[in-house]
N, CA, C and O atoms as CSV, one atom per row, in Angstrom:
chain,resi,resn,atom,element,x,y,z
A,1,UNK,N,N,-40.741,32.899,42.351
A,1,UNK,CA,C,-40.535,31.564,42.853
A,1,UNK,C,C,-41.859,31.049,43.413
A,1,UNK,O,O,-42.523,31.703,44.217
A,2,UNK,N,N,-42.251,29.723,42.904
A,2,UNK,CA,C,-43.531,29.050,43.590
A,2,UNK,C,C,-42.794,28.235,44.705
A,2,UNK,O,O,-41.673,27.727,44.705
A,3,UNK,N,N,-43.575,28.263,45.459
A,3,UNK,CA,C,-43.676,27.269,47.058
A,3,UNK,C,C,-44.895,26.728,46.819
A,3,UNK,O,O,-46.027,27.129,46.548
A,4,UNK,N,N,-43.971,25.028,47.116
A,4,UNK,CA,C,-45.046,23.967,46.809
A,4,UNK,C,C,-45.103,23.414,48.393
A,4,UNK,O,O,-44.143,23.584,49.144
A,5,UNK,N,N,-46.417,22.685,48.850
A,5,UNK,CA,C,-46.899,22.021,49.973
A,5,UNK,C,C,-45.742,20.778,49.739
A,5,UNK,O,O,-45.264,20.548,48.628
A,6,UNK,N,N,-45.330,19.928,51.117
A,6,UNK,CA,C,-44.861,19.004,50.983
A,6,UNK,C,C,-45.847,17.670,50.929
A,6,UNK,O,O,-45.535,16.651,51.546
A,7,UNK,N,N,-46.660,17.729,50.402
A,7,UNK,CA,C,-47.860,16.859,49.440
A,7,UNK,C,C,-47.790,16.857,48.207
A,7,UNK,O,O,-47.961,15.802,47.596
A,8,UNK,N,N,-47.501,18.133,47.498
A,8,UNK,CA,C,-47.017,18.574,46.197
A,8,UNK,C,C,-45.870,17.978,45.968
A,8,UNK,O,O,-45.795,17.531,44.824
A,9,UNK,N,N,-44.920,17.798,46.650
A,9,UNK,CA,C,-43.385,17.082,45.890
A,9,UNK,C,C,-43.728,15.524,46.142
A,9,UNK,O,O,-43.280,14.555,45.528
A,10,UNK,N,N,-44.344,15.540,46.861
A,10,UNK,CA,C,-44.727,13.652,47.290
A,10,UNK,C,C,-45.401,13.370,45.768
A,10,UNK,O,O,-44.887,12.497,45.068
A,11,UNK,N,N,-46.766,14.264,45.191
A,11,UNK,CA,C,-47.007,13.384,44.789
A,11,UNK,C,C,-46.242,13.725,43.019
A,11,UNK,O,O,-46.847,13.357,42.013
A,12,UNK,N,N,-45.210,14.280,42.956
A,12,UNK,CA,C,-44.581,14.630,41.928
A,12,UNK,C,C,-43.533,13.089,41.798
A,12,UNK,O,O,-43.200,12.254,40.957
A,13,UNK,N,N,-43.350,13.384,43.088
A,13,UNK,CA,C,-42.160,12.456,42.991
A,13,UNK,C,C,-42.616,10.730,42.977
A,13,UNK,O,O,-41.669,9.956,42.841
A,14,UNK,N,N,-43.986,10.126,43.109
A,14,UNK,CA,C,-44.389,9.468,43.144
A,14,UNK,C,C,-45.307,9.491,41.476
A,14,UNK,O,O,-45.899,8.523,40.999
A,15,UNK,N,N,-45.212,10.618,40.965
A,15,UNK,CA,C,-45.867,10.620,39.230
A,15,UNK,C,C,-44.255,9.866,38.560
A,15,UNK,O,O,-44.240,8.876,37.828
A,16,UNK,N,N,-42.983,10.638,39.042
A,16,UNK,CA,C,-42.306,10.313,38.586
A,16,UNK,C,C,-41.435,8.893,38.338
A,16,UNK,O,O,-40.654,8.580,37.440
A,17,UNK,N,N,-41.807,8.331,39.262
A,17,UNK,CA,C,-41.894,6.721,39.465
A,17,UNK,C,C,-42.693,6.295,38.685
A,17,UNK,O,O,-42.260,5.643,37.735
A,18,UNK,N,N,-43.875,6.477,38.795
A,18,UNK,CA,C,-44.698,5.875,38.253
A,18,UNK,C,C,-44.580,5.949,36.300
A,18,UNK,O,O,-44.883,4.973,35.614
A,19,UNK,N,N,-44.165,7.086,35.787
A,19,UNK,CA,C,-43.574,7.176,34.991
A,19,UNK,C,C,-42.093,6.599,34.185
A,19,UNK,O,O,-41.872,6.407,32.989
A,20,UNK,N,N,-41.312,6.444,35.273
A,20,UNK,CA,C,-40.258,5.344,35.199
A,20,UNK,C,C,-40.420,4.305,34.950
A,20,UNK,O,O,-39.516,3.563,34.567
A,21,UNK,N,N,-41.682,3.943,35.107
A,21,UNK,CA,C,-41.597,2.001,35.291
A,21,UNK,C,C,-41.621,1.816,36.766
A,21,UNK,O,O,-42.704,1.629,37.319
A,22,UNK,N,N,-40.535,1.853,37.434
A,22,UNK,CA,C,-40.887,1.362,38.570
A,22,UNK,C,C,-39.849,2.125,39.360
A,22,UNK,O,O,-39.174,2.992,38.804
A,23,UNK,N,N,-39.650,1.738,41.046
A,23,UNK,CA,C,-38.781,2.632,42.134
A,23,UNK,C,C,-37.185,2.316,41.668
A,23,UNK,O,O,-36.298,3.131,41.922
A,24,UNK,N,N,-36.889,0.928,40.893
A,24,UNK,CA,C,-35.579,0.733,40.825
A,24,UNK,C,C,-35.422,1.744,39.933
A,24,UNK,O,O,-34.702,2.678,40.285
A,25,UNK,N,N,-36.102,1.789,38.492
A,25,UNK,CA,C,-35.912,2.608,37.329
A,25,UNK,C,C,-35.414,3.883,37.789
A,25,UNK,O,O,-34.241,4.248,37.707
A,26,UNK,N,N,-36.459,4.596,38.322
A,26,UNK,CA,C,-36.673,6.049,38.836
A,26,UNK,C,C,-35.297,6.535,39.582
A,26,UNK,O,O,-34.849,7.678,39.486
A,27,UNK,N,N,-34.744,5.550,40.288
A,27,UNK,CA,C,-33.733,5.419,41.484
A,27,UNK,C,C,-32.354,5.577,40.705
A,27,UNK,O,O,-31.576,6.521,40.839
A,28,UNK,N,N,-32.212,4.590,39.953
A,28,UNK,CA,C,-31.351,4.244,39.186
A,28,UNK,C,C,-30.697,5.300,37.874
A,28,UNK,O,O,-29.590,5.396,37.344
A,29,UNK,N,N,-32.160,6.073,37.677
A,29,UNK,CA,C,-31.968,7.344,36.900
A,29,UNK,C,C,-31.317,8.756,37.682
A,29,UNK,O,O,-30.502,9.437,37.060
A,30,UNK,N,N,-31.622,9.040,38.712
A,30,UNK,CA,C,-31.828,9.714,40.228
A,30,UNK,C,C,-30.587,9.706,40.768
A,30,UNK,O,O,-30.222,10.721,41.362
A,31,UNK,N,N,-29.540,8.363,40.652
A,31,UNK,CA,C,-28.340,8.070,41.837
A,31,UNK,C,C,-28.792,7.414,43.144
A,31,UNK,O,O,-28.062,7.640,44.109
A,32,UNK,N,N,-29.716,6.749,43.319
A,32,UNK,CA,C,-29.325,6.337,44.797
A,32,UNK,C,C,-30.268,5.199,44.875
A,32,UNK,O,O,-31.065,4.828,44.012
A,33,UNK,N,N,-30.097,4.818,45.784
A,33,UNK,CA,C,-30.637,3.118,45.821
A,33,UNK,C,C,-32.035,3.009,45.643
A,33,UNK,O,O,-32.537,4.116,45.836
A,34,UNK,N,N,-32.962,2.074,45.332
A,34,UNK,CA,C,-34.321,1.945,45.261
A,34,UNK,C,C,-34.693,1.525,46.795
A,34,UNK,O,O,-35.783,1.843,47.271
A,35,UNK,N,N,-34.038,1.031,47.297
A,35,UNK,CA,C,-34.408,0.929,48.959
A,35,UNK,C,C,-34.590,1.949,49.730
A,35,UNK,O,O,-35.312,2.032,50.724
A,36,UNK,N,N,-33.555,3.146,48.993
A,36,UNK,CA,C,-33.630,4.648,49.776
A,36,UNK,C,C,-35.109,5.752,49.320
A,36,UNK,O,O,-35.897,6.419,49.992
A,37,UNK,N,N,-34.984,5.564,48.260
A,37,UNK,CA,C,-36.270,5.823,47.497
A,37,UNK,C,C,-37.312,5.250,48.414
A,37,UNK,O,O,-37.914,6.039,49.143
A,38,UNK,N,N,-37.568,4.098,48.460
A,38,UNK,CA,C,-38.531,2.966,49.040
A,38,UNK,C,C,-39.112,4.102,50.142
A,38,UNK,O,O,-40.186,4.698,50.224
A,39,UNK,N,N,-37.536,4.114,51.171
A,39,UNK,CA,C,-37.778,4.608,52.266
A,39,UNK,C,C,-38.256,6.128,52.124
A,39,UNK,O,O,-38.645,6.394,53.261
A,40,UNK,N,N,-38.366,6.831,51.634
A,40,UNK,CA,C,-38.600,8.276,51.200
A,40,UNK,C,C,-40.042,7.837,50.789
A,40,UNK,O,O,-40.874,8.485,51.424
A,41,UNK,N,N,-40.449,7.176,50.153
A,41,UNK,CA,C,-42.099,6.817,49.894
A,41,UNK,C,C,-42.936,6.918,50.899
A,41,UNK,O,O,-43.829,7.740,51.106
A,42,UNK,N,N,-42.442,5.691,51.724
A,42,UNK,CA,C,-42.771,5.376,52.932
A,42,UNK,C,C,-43.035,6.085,54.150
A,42,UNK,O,O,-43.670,5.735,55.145
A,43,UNK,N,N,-42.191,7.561,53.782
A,43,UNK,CA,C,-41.962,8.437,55.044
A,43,UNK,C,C,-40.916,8.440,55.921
A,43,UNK,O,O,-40.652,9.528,56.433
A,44,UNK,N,N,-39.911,7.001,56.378
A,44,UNK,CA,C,-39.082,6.809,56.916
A,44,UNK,C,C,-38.192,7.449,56.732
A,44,UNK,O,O,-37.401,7.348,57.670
A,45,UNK,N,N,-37.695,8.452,55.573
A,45,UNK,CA,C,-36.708,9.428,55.528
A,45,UNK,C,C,-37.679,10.575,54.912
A,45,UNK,O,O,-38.844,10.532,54.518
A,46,UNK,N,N,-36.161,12.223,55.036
A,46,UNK,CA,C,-36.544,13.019,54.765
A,46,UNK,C,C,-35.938,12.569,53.177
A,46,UNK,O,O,-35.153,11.683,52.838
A,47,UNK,N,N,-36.794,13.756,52.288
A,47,UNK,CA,C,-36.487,14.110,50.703
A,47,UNK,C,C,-35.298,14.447,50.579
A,47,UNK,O,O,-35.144,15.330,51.423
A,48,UNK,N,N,-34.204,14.267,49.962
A,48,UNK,CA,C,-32.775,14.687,49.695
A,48,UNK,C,C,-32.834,15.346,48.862
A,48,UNK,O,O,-33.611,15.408,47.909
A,49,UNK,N,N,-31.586,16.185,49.299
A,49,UNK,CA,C,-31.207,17.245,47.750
A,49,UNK,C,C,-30.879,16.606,46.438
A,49,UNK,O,O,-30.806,17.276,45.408
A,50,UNK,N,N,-30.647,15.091,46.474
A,50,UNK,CA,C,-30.141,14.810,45.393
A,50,UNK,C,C,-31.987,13.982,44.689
A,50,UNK,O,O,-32.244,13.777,43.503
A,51,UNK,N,N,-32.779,13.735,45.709
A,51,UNK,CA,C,-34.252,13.613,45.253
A,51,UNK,C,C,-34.677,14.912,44.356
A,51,UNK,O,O,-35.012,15.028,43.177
A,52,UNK,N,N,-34.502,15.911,45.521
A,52,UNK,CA,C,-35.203,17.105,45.083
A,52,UNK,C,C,-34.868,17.480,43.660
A,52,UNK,O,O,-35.672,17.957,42.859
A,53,UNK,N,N,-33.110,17.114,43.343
A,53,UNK,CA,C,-32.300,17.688,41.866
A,53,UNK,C,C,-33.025,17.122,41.000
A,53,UNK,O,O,-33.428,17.679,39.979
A,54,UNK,N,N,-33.336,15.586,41.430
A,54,UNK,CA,C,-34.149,14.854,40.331
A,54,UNK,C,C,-35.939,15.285,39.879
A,54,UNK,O,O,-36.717,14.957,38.984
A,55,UNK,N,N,-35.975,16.209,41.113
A,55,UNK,CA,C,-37.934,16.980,40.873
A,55,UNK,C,C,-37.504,17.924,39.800
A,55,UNK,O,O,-38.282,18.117,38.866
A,56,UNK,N,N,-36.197,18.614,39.833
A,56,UNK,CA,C,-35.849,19.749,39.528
A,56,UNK,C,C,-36.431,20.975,40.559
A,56,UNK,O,O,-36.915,21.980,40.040
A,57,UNK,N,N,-36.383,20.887,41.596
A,57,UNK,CA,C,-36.891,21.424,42.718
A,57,UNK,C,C,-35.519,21.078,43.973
A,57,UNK,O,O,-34.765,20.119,44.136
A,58,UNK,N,N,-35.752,22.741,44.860
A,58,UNK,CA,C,-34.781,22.528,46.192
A,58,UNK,C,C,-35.609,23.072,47.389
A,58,UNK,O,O,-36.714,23.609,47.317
A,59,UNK,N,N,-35.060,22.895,48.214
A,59,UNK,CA,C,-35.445,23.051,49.590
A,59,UNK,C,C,-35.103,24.316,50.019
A,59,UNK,O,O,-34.020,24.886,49.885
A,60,UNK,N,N,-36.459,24.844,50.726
A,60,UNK,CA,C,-35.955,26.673,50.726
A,60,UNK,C,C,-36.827,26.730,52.098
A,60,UNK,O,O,-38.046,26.558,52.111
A,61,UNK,N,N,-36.085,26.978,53.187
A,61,UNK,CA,C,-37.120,27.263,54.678
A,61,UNK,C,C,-37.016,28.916,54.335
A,61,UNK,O,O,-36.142,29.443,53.647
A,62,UNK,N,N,-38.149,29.587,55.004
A,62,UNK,CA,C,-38.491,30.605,54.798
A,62,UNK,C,C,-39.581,30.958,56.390
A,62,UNK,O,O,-40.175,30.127,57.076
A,63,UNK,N,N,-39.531,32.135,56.529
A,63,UNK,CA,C,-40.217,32.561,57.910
A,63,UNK,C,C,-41.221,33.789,57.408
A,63,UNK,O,O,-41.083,34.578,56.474
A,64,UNK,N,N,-42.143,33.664,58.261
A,64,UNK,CA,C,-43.539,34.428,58.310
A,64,UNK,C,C,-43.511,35.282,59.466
A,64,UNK,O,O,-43.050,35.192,60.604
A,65,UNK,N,N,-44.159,36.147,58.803
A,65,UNK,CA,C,-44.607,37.253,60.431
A,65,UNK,C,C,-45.806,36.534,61.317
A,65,UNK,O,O,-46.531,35.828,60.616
A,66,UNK,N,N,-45.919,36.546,61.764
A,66,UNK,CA,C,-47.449,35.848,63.048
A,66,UNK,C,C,-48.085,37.063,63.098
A,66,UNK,O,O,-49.276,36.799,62.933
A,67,UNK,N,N,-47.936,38.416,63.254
A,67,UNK,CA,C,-48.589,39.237,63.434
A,67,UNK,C,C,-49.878,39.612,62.190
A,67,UNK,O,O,-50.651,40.554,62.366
């Protein structure tokens, strides 16, 4: 399994728009509003699982030793 930076799905998910045509397209392909999208661009929300389904990518927290 690769672990990507959350810079890495930003700018995946922002190729993938851009590839769409535009945020409605992308959105509209995706399930969920282009305003919600918008807001996920923007930073104002976190990435959803149903974003992430559309990276083909999920959300995995994971812990490190400090030592």
């Amino acid at each position: 399994m690769v672990c990507y930076e959350f810079a890495e799905v930003m700018r995946r998910l922002k190729r993938r728009v851009q590839e769409a045509g535009s945020q409605h397209a992308y959105a509209r392909r995706i399930g969920i509003s282009q305003s919600y999208l918008s807001d996920i661009l923007l930073g104002r929300r976190r990435i959803s699982p149903v974003v992430l389904r559309g990276l083909h990518m999920r959300r995995v927290d994971h812990y490190q030793d400090l030592r």
